[in-house]
SEZA-156129 format. One line per 3 residues: number of its first residue (from 1); their letters; for each residue x, y negated, z negated of N, C-alpha, C. Coordinates in steps of 0.05 Angstrom, whole numbers, always signed. Example, Ala and Ser with C-alpha at 12.3 -4.5 7.8 and 13.67 -1.06 7.14 Angstrom:
<nodes>
1	AS	+264:+114:-156:+246:+90:-156:+264:+66:-156 | +257:+45:-142:+273:+21:-143:+258:-1:-157
</nodes>
This chain:
<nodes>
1	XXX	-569:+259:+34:-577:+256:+6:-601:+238:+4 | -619:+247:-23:-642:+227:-16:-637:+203:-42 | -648:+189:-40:-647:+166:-62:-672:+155:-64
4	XXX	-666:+133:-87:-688:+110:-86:-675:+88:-66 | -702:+68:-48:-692:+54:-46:-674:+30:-58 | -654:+27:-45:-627:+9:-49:-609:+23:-67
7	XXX	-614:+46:-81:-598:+65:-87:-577:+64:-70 | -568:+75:-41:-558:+80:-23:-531:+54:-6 | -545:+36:-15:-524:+15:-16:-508:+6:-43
10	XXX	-530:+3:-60:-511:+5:-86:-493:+20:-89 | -488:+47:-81:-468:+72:-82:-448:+68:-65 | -452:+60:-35:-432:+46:-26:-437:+84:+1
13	XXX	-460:+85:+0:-462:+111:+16:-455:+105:+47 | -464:+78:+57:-465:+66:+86:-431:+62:+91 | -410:+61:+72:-381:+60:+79:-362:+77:+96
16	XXX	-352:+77:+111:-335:+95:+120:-322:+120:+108 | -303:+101:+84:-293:+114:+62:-305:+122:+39 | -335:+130:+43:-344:+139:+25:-343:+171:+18
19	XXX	-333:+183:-6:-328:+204:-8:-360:+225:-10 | -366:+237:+20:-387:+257:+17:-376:+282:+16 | -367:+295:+6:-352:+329:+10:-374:+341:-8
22	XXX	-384:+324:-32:-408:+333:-53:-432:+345:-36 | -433:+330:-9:-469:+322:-3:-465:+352:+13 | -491:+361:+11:-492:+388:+26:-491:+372:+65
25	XXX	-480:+411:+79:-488:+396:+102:-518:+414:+117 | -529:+400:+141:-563:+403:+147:-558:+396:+177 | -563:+422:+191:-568:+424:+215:-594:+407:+226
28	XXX	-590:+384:+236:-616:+366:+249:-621:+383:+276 | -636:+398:+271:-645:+406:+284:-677:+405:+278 | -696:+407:+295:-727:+421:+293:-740:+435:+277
31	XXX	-716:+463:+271:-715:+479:+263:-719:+481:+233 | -705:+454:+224:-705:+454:+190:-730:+436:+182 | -747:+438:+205:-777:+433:+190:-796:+454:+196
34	XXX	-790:+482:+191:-803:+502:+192:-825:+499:+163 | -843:+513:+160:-849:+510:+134:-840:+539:+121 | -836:+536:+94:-824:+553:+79:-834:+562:+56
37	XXX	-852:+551:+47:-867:+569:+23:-899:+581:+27 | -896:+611:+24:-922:+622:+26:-919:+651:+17 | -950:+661:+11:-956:+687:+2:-952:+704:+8
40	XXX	-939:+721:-4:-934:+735:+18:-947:+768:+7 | -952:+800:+23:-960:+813:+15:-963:+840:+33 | -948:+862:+21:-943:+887:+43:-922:+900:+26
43	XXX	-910:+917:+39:-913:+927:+71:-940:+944:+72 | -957:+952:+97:-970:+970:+96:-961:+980:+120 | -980:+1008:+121:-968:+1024:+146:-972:+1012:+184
46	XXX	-953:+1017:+192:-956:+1007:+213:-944:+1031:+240 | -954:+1061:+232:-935:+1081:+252:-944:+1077:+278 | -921:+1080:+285:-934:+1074:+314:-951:+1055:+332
49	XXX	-946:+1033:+310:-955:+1003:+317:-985:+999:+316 | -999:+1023:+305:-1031:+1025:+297:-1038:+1005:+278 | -1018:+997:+260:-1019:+974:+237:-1031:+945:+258
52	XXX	-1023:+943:+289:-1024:+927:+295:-1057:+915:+300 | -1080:+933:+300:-1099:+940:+296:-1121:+936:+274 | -1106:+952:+257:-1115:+966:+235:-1119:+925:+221
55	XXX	-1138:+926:+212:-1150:+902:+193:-1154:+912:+165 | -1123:+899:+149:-1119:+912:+127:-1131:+893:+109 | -1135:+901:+79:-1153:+879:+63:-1149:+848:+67
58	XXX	-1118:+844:+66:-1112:+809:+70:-1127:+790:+91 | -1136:+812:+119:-1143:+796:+139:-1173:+791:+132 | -1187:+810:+103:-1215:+802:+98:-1213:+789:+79
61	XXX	-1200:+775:+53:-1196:+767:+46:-1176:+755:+22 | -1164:+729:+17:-1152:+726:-2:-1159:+734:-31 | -1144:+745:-42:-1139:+750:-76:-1124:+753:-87
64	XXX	-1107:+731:-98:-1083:+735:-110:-1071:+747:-124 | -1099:+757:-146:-1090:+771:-164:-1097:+807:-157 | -1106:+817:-142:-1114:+835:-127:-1097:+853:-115
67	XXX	-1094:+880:-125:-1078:+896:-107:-1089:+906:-90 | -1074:+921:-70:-1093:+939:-45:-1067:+965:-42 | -1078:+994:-33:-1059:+1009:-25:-1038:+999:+2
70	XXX	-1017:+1005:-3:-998:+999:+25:-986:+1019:+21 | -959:+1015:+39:-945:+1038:+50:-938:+1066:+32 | -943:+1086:+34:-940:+1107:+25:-957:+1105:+4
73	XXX	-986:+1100:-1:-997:+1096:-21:-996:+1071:-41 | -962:+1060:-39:-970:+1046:-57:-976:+1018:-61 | -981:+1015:-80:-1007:+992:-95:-992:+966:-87
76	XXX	-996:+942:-73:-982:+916:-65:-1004:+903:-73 | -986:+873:-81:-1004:+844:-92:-986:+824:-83 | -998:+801:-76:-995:+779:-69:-967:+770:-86
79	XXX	-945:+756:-68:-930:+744:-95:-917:+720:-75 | -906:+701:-89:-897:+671:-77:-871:+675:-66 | -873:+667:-37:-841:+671:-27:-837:+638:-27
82	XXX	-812:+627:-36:-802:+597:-40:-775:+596:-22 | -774:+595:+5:-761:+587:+23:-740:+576:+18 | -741:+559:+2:-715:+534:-6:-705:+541:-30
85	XXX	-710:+557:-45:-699:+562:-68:-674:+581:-61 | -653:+580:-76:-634:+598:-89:-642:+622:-100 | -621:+646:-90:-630:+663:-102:-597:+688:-112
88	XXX	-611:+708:-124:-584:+714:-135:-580:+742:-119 | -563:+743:-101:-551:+771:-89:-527:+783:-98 | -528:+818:-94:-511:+821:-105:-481:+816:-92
91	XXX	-459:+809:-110:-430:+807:-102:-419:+839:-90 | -390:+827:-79:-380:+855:-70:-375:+866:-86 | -374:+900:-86:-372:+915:-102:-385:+918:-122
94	XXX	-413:+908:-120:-432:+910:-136:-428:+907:-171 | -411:+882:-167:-400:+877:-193:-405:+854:-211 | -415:+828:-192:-427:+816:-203:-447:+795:-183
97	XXX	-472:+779:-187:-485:+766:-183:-478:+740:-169 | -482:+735:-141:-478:+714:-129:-505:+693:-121 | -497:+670:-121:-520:+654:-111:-518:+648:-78
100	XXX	-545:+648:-64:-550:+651:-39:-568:+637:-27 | -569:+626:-1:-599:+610:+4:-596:+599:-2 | -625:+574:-5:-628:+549:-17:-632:+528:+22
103	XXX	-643:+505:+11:-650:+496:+43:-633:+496:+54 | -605:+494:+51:-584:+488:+77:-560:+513:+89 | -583:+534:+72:-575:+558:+85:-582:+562:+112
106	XXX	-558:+580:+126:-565:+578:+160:-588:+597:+159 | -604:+606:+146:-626:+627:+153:-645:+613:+141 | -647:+585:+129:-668:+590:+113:-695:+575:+124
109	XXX	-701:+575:+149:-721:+571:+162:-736:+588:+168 | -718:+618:+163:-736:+645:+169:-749:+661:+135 | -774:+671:+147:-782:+674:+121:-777:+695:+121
112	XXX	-766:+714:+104:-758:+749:+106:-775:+761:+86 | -777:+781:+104:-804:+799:+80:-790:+810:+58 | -760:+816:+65:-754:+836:+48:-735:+829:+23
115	XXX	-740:+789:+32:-729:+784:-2:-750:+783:-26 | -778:+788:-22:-801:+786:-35:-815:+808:-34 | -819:+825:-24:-831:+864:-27:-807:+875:-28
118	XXX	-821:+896:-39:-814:+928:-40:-814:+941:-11 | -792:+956:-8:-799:+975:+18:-801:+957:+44 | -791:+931:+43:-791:+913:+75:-772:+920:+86
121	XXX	-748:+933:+76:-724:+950:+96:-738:+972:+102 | -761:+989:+111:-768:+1012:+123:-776:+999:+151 | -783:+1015:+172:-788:+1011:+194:-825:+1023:+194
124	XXX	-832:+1019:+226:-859:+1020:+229:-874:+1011:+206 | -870:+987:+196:-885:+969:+172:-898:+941:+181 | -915:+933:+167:-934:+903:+174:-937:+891:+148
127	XXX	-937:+870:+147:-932:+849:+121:-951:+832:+138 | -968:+817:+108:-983:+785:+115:-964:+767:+98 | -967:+740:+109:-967:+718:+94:-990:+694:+104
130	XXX	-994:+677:+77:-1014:+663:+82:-1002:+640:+71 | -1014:+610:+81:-1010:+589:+66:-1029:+568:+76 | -1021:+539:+59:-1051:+524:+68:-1037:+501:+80
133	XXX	-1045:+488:+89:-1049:+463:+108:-1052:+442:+106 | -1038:+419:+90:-1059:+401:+81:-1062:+380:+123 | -1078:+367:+130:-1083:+344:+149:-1103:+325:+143
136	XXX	-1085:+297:+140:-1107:+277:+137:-1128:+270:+154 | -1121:+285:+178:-1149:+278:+191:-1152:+309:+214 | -1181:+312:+225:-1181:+325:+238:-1165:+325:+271
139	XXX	-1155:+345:+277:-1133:+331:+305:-1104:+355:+318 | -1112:+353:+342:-1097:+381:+353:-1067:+381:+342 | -1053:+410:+350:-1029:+418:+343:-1023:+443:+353
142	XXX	-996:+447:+349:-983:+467:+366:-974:+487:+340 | -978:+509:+342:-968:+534:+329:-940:+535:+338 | -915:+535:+332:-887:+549:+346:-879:+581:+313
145	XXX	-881:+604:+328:-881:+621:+310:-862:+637:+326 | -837:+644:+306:-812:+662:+320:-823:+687:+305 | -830:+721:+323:-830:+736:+307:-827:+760:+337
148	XXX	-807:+780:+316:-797:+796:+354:-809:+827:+353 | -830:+828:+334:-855:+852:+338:-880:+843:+339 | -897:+857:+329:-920:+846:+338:-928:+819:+322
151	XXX	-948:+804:+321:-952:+783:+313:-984:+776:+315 | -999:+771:+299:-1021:+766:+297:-1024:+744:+274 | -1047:+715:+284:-1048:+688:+270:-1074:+684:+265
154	XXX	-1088:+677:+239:-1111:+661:+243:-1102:+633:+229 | -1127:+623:+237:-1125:+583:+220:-1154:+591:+216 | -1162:+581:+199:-1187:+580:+177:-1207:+595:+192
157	XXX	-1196:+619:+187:-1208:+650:+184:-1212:+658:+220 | -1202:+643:+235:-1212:+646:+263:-1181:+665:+267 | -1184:+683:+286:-1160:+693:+303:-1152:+665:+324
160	XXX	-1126:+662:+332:-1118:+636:+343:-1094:+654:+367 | -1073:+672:+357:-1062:+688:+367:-1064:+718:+359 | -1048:+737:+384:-1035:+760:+381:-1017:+763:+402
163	XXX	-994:+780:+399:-977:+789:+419:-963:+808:+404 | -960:+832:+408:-955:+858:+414:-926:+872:+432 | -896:+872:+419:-875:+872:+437:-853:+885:+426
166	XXX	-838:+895:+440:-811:+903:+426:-789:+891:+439 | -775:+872:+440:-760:+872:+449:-726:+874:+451 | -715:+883:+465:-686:+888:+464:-672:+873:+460
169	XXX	-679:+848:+451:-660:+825:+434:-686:+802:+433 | -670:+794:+416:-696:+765:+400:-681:+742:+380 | -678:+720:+375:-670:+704:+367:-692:+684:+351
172	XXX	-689:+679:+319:-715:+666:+309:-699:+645:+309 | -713:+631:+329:-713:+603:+334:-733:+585:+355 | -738:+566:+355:-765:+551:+374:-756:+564:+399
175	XXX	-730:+571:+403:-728:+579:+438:-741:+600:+447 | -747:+619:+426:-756:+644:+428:-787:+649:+416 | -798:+624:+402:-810:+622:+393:-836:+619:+416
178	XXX	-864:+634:+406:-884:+624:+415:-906:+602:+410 | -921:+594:+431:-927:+555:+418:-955:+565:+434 | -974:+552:+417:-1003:+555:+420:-1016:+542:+417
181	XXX	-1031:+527:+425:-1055:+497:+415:-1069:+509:+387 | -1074:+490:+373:-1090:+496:+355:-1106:+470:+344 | -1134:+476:+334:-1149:+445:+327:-1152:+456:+295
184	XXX	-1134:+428:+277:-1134:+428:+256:-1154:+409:+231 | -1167:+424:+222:-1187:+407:+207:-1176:+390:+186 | -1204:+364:+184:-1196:+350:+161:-1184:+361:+131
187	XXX	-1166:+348:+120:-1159:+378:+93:-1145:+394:+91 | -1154:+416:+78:-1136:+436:+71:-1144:+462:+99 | -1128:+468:+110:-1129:+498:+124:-1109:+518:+126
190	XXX	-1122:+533:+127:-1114:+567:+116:-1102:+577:+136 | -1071:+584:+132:-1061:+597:+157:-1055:+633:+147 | -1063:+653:+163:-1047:+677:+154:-1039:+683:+186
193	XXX	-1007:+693:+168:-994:+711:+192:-997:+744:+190 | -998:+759:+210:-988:+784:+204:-962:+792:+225 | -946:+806:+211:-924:+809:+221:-919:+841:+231
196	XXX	-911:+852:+247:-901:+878:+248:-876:+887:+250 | -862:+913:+245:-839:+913:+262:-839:+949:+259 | -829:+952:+286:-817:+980:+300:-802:+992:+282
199	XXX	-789:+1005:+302:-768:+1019:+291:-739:+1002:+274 | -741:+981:+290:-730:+957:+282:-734:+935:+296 | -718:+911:+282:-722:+878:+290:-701:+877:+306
202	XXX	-705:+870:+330:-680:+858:+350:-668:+831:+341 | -677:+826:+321:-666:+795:+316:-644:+807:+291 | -657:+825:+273:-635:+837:+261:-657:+820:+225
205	XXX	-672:+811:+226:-701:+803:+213:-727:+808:+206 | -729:+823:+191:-768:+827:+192:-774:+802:+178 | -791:+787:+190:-791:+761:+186:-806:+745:+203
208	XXX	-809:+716:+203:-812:+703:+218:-804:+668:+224 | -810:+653:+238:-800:+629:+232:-836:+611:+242 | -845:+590:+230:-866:+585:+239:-864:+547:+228
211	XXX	-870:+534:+250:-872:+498:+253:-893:+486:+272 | -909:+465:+255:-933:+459:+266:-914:+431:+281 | -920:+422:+304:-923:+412:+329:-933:+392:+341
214	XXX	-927:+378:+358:-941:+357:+374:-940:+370:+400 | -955:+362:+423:-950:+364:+450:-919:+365:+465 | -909:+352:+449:-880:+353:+456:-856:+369:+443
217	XXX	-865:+378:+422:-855:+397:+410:-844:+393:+376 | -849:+361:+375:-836:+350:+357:-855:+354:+334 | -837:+358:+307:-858:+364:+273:-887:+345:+275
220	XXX	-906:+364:+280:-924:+342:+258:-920:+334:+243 | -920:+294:+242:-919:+294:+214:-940:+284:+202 | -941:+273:+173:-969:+284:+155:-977:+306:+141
223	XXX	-967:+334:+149:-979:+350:+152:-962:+365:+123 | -981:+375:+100:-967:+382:+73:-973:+406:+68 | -953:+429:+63:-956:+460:+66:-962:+465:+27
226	XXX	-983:+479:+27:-983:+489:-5:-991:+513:-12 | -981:+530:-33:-988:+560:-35:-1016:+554:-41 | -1027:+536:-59:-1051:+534:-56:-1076:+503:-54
229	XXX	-1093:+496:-45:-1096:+479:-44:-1106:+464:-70 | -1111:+432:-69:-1109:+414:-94:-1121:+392:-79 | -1131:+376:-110:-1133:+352:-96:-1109:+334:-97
232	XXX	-1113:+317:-69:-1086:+298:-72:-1097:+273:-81 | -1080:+260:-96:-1087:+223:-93:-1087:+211:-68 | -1106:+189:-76:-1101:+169:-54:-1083:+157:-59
235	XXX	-1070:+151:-30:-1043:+148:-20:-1036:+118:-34 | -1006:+126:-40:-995:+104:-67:-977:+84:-47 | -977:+64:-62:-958:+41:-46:-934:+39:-63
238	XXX	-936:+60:-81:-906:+60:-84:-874:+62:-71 | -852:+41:-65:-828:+55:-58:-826:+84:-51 | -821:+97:-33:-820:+124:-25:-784:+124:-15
241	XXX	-776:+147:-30:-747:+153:-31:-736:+155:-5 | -719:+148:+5:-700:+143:+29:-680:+172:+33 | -677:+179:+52:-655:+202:+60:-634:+180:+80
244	XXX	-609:+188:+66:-592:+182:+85:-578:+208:+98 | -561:+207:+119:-545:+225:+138:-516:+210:+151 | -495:+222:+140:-473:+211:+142:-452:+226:+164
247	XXX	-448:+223:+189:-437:+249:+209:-415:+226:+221 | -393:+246:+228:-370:+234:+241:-384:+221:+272 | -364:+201:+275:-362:+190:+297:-341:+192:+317
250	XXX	-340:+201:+339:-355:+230:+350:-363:+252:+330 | -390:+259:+344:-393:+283:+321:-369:+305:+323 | -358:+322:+301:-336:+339:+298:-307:+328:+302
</nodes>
């Protein structure tokens, strides 16, 4: 749970017997600093993995408000996928509306194409997503990007990766994930993904998972993900809110 500082002792959060059954629970893992909000835009054709190639309008450039032909002709535009948000799926028996997701969902590190387009459950399809970067200073980093078809990356308009694969099982997570140097400029920088997938996702996902890096593998930190860039203030000496984490002793 996060607070203000001294919030967290005033509440009596640091006690043994303090009643958390309220507080959500959050896999500490790596994993739950993927970044999660970005543009996203597709499907277009991808038969026979020619998509993987093919340099569709997104990779020339951003326009939000801009449609382009995709799959089977039709017309796709840019729209906001929000990672952490809740969303409403349908219940069994298609009878009423359930809530789903949200950050401490076990998926929600992966970004899925096909809660934000049309037509992302078809196969031989390619989707982009794009998002920005904020770094206070210029200074290397590691790409870790889980995706189990093809995959193609730029950072401020440069190609950085590609890999091209099908494989017979895949897991979106850093284990499976690919990690790449990358030199990140002062500011705001522009990341787009392109994604592909076959006949199908061995992960059971069209999707991906993507976390910027140190040498060691651990989050950059600093580093502020935005659908679009802004100016920020200079940095406030204000109190900055505290997270606490409350786990048995032994864990389980």
């Amino acid at each position: 749970r996060d607070g203000k500082a001294g919030e967290g002792e005033a509440q009596g959060w640091s006690h043994s017997d303090f009643d958390d059954a309220a507080w959500p629970s959050l896999w500490l893992s790596e994993a739950e600093n993927t970044v999660r909000d970005w543009n996203v835009i597709g499907p277009f054709p991808n038969r026979d993995d020619a998509g993987f190639e093919t340099a569709y309008p997104p990779e020339k450039e951003f326009q939000p408000n801009q449609k382009y032909p995709g799959l089977e002709g039709n017309l796709v535009g840019w729209k906001r996928y929000y990672g952490n948000e809740p969303r409403l799926a349908v219940g069994r028996g298609n009878i009423w509306l359930e809530t789903a997701g949200g950050p401490f969902d076990d998926t929600a590190q992966i970004i899925q194409f096909n809660r934000a387009l049309d037509f992302a459950n078809e196969s031989w399809i390619t989707s982009y997503a794009l998002t920005y970067l904020y770094s206070p200073k210029a200074q290397p980093a590691n790409f870790l990007i889980a995706a189990d078809n093809c995959l193609k990356v730029w950072l401020n308009n440069q190609p950085v990766f590609a890999r091209l694969r099908h494989p017979f099982w895949y897991e979106m997570n850093d284990n499976w994930a690919d990690r790449f140097p990358v030199e990140l400029h002062s500011g705001w920088n522009v990341v787009l993904v392109k994604v592909g997938v076959g006949r199908g996702a061995a992960s059971g996902y069209y999707g991906f998972t993507f976390r910027v890096a140190d040498n060691q593998g651990k989050t950059l930190r600093g580093i502020l993900p935005s659908l679009r860039p802004y100016e920020l203030e200079k940095a406030s000496h204000q109190d900055r809110d505290w997270r606490w984490y409350r786990t048995e002793i032994p864990p389980g």
